[in-house]
C-alpha positions as CSV (number, residue, x, y, z in Angstrom):
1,X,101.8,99.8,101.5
2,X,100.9,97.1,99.2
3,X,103.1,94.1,99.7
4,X,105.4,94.1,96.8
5,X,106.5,91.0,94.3
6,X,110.3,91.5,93.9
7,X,111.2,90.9,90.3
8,X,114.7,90.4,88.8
9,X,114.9,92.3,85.5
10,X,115.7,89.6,82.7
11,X,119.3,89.4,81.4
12,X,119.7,91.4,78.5
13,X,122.0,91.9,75.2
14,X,125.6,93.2,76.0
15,X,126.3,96.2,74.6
16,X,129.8,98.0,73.4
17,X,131.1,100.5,76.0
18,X,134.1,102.3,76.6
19,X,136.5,100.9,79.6
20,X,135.7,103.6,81.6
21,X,132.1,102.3,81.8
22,X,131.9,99.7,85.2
23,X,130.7,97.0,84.7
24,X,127.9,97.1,86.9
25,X,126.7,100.7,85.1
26,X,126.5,98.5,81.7
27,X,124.3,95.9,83.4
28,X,122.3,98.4,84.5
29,X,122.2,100.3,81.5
30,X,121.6,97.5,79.5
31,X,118.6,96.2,81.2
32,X,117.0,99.3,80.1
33,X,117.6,98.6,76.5
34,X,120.4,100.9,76.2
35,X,123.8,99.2,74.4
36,X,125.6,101.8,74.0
37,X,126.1,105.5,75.6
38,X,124.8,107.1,72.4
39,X,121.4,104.9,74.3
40,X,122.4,105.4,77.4
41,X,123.2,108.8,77.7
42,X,121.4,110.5,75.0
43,X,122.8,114.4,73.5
44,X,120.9,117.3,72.7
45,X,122.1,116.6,69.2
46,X,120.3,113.8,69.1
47,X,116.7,115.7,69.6
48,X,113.9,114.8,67.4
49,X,113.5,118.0,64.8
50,X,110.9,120.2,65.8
51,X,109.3,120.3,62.6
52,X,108.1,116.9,62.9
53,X,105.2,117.6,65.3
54,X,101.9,118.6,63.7
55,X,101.0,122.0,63.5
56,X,104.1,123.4,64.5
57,X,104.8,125.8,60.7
58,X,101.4,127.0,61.6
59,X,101.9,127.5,65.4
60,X,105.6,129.6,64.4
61,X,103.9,131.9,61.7
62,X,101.4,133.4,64.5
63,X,104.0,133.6,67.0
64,X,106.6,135.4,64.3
65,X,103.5,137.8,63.0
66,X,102.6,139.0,66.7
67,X,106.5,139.5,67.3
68,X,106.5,141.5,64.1
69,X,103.3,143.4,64.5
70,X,104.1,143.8,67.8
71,X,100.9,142.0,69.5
72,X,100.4,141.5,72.7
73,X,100.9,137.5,73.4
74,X,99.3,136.2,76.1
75,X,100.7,132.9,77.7
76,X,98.5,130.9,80.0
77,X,99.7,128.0,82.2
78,X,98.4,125.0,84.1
79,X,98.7,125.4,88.2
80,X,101.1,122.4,88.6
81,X,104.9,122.3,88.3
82,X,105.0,121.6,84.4
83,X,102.5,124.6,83.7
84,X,104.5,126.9,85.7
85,X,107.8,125.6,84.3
86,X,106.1,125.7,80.7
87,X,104.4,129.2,81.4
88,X,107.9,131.3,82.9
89,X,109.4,129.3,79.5
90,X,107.3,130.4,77.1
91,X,107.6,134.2,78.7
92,X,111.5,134.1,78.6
93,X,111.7,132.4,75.5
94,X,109.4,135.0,73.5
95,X,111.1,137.6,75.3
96,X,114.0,136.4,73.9
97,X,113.2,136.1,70.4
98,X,112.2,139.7,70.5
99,X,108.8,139.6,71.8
100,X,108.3,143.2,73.3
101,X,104.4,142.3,75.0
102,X,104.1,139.2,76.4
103,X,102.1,139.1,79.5
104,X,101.0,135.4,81.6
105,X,98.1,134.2,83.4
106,X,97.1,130.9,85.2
107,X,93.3,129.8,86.7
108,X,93.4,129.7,90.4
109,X,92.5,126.0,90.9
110,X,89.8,127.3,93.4
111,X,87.9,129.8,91.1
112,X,88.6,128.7,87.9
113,X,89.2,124.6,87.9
114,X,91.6,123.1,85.3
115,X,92.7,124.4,82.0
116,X,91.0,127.3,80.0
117,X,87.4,128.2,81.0
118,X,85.3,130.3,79.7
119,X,84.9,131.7,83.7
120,X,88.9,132.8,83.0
121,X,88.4,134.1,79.5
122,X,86.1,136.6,80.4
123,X,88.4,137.5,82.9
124,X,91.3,138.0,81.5
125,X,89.5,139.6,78.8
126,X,90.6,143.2,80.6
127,X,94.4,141.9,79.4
128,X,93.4,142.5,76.0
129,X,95.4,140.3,74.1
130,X,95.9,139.6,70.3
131,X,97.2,135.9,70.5
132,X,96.6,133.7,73.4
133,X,98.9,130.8,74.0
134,X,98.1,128.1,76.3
135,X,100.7,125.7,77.8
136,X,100.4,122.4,79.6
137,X,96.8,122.5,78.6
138,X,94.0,123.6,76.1
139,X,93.7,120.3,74.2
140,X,90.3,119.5,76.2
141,X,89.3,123.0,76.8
142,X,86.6,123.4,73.4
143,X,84.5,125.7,75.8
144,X,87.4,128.2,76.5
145,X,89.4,128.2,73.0
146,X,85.6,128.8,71.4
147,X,85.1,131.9,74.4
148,X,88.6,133.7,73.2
149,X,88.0,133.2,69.9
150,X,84.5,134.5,69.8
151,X,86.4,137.6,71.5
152,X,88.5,137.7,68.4
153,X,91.7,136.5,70.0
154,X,94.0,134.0,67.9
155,X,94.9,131.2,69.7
156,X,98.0,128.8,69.7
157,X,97.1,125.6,72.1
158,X,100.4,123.9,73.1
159,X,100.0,120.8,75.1
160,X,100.9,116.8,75.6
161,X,97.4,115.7,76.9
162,X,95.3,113.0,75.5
163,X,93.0,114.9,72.8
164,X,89.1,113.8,73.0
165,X,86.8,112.9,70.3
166,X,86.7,116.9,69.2
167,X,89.8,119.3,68.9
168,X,89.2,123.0,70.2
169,X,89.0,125.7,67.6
170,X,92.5,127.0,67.8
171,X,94.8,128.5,65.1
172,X,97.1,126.3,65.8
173,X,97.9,123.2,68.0
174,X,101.1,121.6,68.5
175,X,100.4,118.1,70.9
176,X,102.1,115.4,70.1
177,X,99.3,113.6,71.2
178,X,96.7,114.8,69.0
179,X,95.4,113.0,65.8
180,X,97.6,112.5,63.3
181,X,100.9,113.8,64.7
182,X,104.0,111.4,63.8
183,X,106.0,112.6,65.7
184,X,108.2,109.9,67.4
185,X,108.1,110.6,71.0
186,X,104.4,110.9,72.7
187,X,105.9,111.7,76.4
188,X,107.0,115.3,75.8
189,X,106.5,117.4,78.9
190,X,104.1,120.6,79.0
191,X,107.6,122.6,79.2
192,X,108.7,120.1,76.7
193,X,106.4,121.0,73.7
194,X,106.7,124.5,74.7
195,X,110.3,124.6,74.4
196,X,110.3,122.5,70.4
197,X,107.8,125.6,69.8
198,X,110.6,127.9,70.8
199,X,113.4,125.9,68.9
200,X,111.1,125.9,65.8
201,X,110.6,129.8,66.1
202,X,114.4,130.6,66.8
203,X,115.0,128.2,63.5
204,X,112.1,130.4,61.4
205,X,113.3,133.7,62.7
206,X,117.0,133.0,61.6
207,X,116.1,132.0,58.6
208,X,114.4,135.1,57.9
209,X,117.4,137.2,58.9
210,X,116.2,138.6,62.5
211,X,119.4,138.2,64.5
212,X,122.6,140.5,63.6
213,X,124.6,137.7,64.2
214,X,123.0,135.1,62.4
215,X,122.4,132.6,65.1
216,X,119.9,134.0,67.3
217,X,120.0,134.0,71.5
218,X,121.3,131.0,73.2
219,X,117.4,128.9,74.0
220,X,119.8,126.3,75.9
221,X,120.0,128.8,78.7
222,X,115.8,127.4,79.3
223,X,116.7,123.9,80.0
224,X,116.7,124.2,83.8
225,X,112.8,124.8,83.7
226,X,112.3,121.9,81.2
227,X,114.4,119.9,83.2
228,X,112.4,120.6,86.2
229,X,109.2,120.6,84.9
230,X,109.9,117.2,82.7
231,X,110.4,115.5,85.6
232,X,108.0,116.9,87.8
233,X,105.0,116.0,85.5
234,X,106.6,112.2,85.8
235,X,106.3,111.6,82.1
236,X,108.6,108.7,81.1
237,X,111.9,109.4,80.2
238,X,112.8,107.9,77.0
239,X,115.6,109.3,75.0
240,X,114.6,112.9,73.5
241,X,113.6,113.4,77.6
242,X,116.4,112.2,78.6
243,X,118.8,114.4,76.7
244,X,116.7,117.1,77.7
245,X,116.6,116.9,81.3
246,X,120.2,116.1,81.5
247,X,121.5,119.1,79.9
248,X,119.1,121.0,82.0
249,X,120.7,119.1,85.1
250,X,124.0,120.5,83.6
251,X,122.5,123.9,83.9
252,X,121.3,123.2,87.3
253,X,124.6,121.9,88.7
254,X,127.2,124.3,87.7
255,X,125.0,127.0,89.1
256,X,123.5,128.0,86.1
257,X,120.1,128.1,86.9
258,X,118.0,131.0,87.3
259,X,117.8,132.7,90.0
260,X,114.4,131.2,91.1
261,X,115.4,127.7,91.0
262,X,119.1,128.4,92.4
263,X,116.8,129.8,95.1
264,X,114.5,126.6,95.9
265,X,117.7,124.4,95.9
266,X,118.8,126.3,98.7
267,X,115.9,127.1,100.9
268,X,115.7,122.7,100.1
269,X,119.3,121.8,101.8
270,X,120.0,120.6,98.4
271,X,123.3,120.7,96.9
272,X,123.2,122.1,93.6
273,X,126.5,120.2,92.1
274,X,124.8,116.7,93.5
275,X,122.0,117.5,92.0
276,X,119.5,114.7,90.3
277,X,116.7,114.3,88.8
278,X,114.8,112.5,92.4
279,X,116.1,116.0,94.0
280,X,113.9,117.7,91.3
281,X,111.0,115.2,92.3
282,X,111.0,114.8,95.5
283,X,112.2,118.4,97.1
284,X,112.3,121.1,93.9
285,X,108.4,119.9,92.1
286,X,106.9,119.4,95.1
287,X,107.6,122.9,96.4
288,X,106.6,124.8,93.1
289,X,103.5,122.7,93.2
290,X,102.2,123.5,96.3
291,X,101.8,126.8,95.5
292,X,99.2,125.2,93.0
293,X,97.8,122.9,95.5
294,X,97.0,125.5,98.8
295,X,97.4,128.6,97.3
296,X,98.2,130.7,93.7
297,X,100.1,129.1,91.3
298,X,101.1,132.8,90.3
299,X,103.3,132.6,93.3
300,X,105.9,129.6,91.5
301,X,105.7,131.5,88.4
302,X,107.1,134.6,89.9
303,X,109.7,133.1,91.8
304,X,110.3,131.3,87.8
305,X,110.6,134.6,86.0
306,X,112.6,136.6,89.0
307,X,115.7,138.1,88.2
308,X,116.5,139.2,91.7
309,X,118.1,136.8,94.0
310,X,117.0,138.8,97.0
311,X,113.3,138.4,96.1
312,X,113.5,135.2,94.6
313,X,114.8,133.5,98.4
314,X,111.9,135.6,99.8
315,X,109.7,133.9,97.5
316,X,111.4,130.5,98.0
317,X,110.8,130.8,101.8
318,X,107.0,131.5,101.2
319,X,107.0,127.9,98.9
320,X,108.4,126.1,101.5
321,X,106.0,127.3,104.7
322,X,103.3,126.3,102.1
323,X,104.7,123.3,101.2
324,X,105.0,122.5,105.3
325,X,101.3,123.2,105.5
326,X,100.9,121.1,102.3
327,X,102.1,118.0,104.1
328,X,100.5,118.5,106.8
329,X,97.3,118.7,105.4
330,X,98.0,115.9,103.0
331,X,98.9,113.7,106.0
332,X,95.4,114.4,107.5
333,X,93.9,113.7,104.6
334,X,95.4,110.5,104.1
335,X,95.1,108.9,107.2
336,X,91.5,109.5,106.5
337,X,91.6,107.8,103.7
338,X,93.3,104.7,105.8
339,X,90.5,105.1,107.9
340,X,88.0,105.1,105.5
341,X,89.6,101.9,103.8
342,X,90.0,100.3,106.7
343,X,86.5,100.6,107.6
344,X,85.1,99.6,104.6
345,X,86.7,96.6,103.5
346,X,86.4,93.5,106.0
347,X,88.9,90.7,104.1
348,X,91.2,91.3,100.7
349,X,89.0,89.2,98.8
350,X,86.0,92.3,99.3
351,X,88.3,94.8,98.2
352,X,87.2,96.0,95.1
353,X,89.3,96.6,91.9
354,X,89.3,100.4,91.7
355,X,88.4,102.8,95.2
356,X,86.6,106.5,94.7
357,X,87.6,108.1,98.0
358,X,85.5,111.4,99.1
359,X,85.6,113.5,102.5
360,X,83.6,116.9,102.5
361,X,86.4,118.2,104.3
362,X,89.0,117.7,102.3
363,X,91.0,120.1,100.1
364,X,90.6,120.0,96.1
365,X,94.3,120.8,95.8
366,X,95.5,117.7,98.0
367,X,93.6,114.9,96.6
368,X,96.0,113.9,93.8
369,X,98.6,113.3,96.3
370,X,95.7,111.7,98.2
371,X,94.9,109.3,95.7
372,X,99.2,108.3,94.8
373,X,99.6,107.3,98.4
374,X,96.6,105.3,98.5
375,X,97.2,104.0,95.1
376,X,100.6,102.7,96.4
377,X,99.1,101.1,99.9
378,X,95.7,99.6,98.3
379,X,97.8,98.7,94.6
380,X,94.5,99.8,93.0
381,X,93.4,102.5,90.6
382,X,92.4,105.4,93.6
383,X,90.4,108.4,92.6
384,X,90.3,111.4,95.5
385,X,87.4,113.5,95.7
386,X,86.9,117.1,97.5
387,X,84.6,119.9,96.9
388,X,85.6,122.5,94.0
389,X,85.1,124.8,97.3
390,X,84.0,124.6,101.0
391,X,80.7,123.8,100.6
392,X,80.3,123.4,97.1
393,X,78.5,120.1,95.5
394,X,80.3,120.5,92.7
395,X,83.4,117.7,93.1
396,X,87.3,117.6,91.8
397,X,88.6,114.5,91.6
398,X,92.3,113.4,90.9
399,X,92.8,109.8,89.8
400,X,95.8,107.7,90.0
401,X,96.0,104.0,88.4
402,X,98.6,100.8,88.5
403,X,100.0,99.2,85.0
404,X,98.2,98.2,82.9
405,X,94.6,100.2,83.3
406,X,95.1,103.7,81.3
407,X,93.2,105.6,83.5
408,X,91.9,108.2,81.2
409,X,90.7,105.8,78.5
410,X,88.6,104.1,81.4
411,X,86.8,107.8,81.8
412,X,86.2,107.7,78.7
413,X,84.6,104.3,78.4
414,X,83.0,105.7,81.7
415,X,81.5,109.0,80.0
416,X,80.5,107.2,76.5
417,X,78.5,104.2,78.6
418,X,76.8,107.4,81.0
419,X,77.5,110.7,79.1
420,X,75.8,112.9,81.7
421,X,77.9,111.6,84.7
422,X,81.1,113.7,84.6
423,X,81.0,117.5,83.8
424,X,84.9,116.9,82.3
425,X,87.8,115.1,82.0
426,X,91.4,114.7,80.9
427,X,94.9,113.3,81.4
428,X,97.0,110.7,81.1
429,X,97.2,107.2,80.9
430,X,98.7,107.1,84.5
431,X,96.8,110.3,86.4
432,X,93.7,112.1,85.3
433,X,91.3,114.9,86.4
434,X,87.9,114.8,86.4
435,X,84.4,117.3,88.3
436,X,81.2,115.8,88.9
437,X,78.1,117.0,90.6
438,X,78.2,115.3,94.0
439,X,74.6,113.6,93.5
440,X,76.4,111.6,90.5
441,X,79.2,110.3,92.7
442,X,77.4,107.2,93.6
443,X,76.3,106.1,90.2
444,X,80.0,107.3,88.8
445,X,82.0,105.1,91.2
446,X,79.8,102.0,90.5
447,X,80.2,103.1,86.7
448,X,83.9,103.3,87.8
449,X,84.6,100.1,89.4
450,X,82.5,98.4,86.6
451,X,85.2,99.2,83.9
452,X,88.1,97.8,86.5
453,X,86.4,94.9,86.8
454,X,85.4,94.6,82.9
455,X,89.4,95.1,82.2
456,X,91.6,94.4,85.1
457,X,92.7,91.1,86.1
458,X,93.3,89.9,89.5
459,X,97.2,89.2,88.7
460,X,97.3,92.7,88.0
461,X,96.6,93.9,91.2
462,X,99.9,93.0,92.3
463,X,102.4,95.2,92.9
464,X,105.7,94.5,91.5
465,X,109.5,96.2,92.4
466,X,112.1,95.8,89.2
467,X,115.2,94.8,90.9
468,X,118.6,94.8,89.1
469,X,119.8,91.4,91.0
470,X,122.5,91.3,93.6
471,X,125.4,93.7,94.4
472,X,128.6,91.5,94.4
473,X,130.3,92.2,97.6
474,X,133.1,94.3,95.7
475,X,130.7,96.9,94.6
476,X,129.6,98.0,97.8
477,X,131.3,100.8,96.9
478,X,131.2,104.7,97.4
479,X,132.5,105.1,93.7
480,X,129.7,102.5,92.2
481,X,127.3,104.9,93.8
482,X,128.6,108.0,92.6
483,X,128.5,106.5,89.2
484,X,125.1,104.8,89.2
485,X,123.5,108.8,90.7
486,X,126.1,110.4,88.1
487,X,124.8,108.3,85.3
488,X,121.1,109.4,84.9
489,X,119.1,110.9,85.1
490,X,116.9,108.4,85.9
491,X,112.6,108.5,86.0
492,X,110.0,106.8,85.2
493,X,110.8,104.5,82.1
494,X,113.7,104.3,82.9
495,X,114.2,103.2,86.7
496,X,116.7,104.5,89.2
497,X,119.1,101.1,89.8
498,X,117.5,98.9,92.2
499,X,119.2,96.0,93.8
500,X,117.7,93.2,96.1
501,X,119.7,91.0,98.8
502,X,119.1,88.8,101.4
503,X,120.7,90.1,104.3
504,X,120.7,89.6,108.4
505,X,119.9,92.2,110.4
506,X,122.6,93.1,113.0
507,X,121.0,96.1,114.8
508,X,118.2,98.3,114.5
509,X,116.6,101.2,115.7
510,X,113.7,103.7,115.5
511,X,114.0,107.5,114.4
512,X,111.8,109.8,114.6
513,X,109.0,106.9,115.5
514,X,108.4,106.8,112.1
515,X,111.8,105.2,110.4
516,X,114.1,102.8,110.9
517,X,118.1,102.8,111.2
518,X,119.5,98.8,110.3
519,X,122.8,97.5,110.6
520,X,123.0,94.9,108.1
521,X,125.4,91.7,107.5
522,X,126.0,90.5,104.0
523,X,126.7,86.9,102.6
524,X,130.2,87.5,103.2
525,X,130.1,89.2,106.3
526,X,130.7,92.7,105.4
527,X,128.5,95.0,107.3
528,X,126.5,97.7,105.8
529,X,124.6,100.5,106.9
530,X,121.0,101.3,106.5
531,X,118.0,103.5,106.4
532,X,114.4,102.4,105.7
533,X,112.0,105.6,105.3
534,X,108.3,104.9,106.7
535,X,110.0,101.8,107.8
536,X,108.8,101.1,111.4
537,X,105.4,99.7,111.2
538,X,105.7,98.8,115.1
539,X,107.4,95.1,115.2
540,X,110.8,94.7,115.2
541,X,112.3,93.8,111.7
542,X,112.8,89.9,111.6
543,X,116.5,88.8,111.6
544,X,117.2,87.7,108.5
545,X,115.6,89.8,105.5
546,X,114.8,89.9,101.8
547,X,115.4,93.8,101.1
548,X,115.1,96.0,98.0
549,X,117.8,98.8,98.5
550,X,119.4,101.4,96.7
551,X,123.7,102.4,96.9
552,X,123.8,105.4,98.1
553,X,126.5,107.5,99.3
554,X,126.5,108.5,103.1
555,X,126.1,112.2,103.1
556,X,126.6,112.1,106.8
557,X,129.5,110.7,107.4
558,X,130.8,111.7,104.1
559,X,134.1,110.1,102.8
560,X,134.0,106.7,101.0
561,X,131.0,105.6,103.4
562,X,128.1,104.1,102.2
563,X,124.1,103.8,102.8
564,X,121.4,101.2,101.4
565,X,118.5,103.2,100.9
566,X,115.8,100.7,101.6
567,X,112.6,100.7,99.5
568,X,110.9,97.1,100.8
569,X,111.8,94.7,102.8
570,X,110.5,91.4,103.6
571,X,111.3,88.1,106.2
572,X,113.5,86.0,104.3
């Protein structure tokens, strides 16, 4: 790991709250920019309209004439967690809206590589369909959208991508990232676009006098999968987001979930009425996605769409062995990556300021998780490399960057300085996906490191930890720590509380050879205990440290105890 710059969030306006707000809750929230809980904790009701985002009239009257005319739809996802949320959405939402054909699809990311190709149209070409929808995707895919339409398929793109210099040829696209769309909030999940697209249609239907009662079925009963796959994709959560994911959280907790999900939190020793939104991230995501990653994406949407508890825990058992073997493989690959890194640079000052990693061993569905870990220990922009297949010279890579270097505009620049390098690209301003013949990899990671040079600066290659300040010795407390997990959900854009303290270390001790267990003393002598995850780096901790922590309550010994979940720690 990178070593970190500990930085205290400014101080920040007060806000007006109600007394039943703690104080330290409106600190928080208030660092955030939120000054009120309208702000802080933001209500469906307060959802941008879904007739703001471009294309979407268009987009509603192809989905109402197939219901009508009784087309087949065909819905076709991405093979990570926010296509396969988005993809079991789109099914149960049309379904719902009275949709009597709907059939999915998603490309194996072995066979067919990202998004639409025109390798998958012709396959699913034996489906037969009237109106293809794409979801979590199709924005880049001009080879695919031109295939199905030549086939004389309509086509509805959804997707939150970054569009390119040419928009496919699609009947519609809704993207609140595409040219033109003024539409307020540009971080909309895959599920998240897909689900306005459903509000929209509910709202167009209703006003056409579909539903006997008036209203229309309850879409609200769909948040758990936007919830999911909002967080999941790790898009930032700025108000409309938040409102979303937390009524889907709702959903989640009270056992409202369908059956598929109720299923992973289970076979995940989660408890579903403690749920949160790092549960969803860190045990519920990664286990739909590694059905993507080693395997067939198919599998998570199945378990998405089941109605049968009984097969829907066989199906969750299945995600989790995978998701074992996923780790496992992931931890080979990235201590090969240390290797490699550790090899190749012989002092920090020769480090350069972006790292193309590539093993011939390596597995195409791994190398994004590759590239975040080694993102985090080198603090650089990291792309991973494997072969499309074992033996191929054909490459995947998955990129991750640090603030302040928008990954996918750097491919860009990349492919408009050297047009023939890449064969495609697409993504984010954080994480991106790119192939490239293997012979170009040389020329692409010079082209690569170039552009980091020509627009990083060395000040950026720092990494920083936003810290919160200082707990007061009163607030050590089992009921601040319910209230700070209660009061999310928390993501990226708006950080999970973190708090930083200097603090002496009592005891310690190793678990698992890997972690470490601290007792630690506070300014005022109260003691505290600890856990630091990937902690023991083989020294023992010096006796008086600077640590970043989170409150957390102590599942273990349940009660009113407490835990500081450590993030970083330093000598003080």
């Amino acid at each position: 790991m990178a070593r970190m710059q500990i930085v205290r969030r400014a101080p920040a306006a007060a806000g007006q709250w109600p007394a039943q707000v703690p104080a330290l809750l409106q600190r928080v929230y208030e660092a955030r920019g939120a000054l009120d809980l309208d702000s802080a904790q933001p209500r469906l009701a307060q959802l941008l309209e879904p007739a703001r985002l471009q294309g979407m009239d268009a987009a509603v009257q192809l989905l109402a004439t197939a219901i009508a005319q009784h087309k087949r739809i065909l819905v076709v996802g991405d093979f990570d967690c926010d296509g396969a949320t988005a993809t079991a959405l789109a099914v149960r939402g049309l379904r719902m809206l009275g949709a009597g054909n709907v059939v999915h699809a998603v490309p194996n990311r072995i066979e067919h590589g990202y998004g639409l190709s025109v390798g998958l149209v012709a396959e699913l070409a034996a489906l037969q369909p009237d109106l293809l929808v794409t979801v979590d995707h199709g924005i880049a895919c001009l080879p695919g959208v031109t295939a199905a339409k030549a086939l004389g398929w309509q086509v509805l793109v959804t997707d939150h991508h970054l569009a390119g210099a040419q928009l496919p040829p699609a009947d519609a696209i809704v993207n609140p990232n595409q040219p033109g769309c003024g539409f307020p909030s540009k971080v909309l999940a895959g599920v998240g676009v897909m689900f306005y697209v459903l509000l929209a249609l509910r709202a167009h239907l209703r006003a056409a006098g579909a539903f006997a009662d008036g209203k229309g079925p309850d879409l609200g009963v769909l948040l758990d999968l936007v919830a999911v796959g909002t967080v999941a994709d790790l898009v930032p959560l700025d108000a409309n987001n938040r409102a979303l994911v937390a009524a889907g959280l709702r959903r989640l907790r009270a056992g409202q979930g369908c059956v598929g999900l109720q299923a992973l939190i289970a076979t995940s020793r989660r408890e579903a009425h403690k749920l949160s939104a790092s549960d969803i991230g860190f045990a519920l995501g990664p286990r739909i996605n590694a059905a993507g990653r080693l395997e067939d994406m198919a599998l998570g949407i199945e378990l998405l769409l089941s109605d049968d508890p009984r097969q829907a825990q066989d199906i969750a058992q299945t995600l989790e062995e995978i998701n074992s073997e996923r780790r496992a493989v992931q931890q080979q690959m990235t201590d090969e990556a240390e290797s490699a890194v550790a090899k190749a640079q012989l002092g920090t000052a020769e480090v350069p300021m972006a790292a193309c990693l590539f093993d011939a061993d390596w597995h195409p569905g791994v190398v994004g998780l590759v590239a975040s870990k080694m993102k985090d220990r080198l603090y650089r922009p990291v792309i991973a490399f494997a072969p499309a297949e074992p033996g191929s010279t054909m490459l995947r890579g998955s990129a991750r960057s640090i603030a302040g270097f928008h990954i996918r505009d750097a491919l860009a620049a990349v492919n408009a300085a050297q047009p023939r390098l890449m064969e495609k690209f697409g993504g984010h301003a954080m994480a991106a996906g790119l192939s490239l013949p293997l012979e170009h990899l040389a020329a692409f990671t010079a082209a690569f490191q170039a552009e980091a040079a020509r627009t990083l600066q060395p000040h950026q290659l720092q990494a920083q930890l936003l810290s919160d300040g200082e707990l007061a010795e009163g607030e050590y407390s089992a009921g601040h720590a319910r209230a700070l997990r209660a009061a999310g959900p928390w993501g990226q854009g708006f950080e999970e509380p973190l708090f930083d303290g200097c603090f002496v270390v009592a005891q310690w001790k190793v678990l698992k050879e890997r972690h470490l267990k601290l007792v630690l003393r506070t300014p005022g002598g109260a003691s505290l205990n600890a856990i630091w995850f990937g902690g023991w780096q083989g020294n023992a901790p010096s006796e008086r440290m600077r640590i970043a922590y989170r409150l957390a309550e102590d599942d273990f010994r349940g009660g009113d105890a407490i835990q500081l979940m450590v993030e970083y720690a330093e000598p003080a």
